[in-house]
C-alpha positions in Angstrom: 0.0 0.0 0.0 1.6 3.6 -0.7 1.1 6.2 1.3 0.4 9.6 1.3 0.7 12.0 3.9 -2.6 14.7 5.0 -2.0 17.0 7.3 -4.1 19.5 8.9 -4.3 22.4 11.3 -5.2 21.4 14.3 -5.6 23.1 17.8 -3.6 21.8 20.7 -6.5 20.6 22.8 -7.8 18.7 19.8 -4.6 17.2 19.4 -3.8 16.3 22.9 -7.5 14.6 23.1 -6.8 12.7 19.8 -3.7 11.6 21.3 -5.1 10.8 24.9 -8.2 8.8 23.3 -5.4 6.7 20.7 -3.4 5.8 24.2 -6.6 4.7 26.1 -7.5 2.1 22.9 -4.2 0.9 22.4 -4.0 2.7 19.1 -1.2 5.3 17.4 -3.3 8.8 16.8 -2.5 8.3 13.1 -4.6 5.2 13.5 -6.8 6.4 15.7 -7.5 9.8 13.1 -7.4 7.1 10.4 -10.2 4.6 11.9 -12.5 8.0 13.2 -12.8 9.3 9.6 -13.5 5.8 7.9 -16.1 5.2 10.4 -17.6 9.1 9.9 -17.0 8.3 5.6 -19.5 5.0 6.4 -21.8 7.0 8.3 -22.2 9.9 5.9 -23.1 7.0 3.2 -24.9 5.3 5.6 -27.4 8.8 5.6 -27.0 9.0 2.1 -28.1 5.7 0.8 -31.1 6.0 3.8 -32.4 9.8 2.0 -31.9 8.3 -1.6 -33.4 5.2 -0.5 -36.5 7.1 0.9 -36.5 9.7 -2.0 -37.1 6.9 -4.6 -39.5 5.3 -2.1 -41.5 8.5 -2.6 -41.2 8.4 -6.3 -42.5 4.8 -6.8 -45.1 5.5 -4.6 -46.3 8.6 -6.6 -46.1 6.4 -9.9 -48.4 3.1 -8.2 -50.7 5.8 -7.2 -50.8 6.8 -10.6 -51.3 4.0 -12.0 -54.4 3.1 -9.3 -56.8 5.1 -11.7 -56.5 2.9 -14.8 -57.4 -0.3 -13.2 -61.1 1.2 -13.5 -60.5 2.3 -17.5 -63.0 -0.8 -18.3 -60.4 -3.0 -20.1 -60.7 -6.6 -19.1 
């Protein structure tokens, strides 16, 4: 796997909680930074997926009831 490096500004209470939380699960604060931001990537699709989901749900429900009127067009 290659590498790259991010940085970012942070502040020093920030930093020195990121660091504290890594030491308390065993974990370096790279890893620690690294895990928290997959796990917030998986939520934020998570939500997506759930309003997309529901959006479409909305959508075919709007078409059915649509479609409700025709059943009574007298074609057998």
């Amino acid at each position: 796997m290659h590498a790259t490096t991010l940085s970012f500004r942070a502040g020093n209470d920030f930093a020195e909680q990121v660091r504290s939380f890594a030491s308390i699960v065993g974990l370096k604060s790279s890893d620690y930074i690294r895990q928290a931001v997959c796990e917030k990537n998986a939520q934020v699709m998570a939500q997506r997926i759930a309003a997309l989901s529901k959006e479409l749900s909305a959508e075919h429900l709007s078409f059915n009831e649509s479609l409700d009127g025709s059943l009574a067009d007298g074609l057998d």
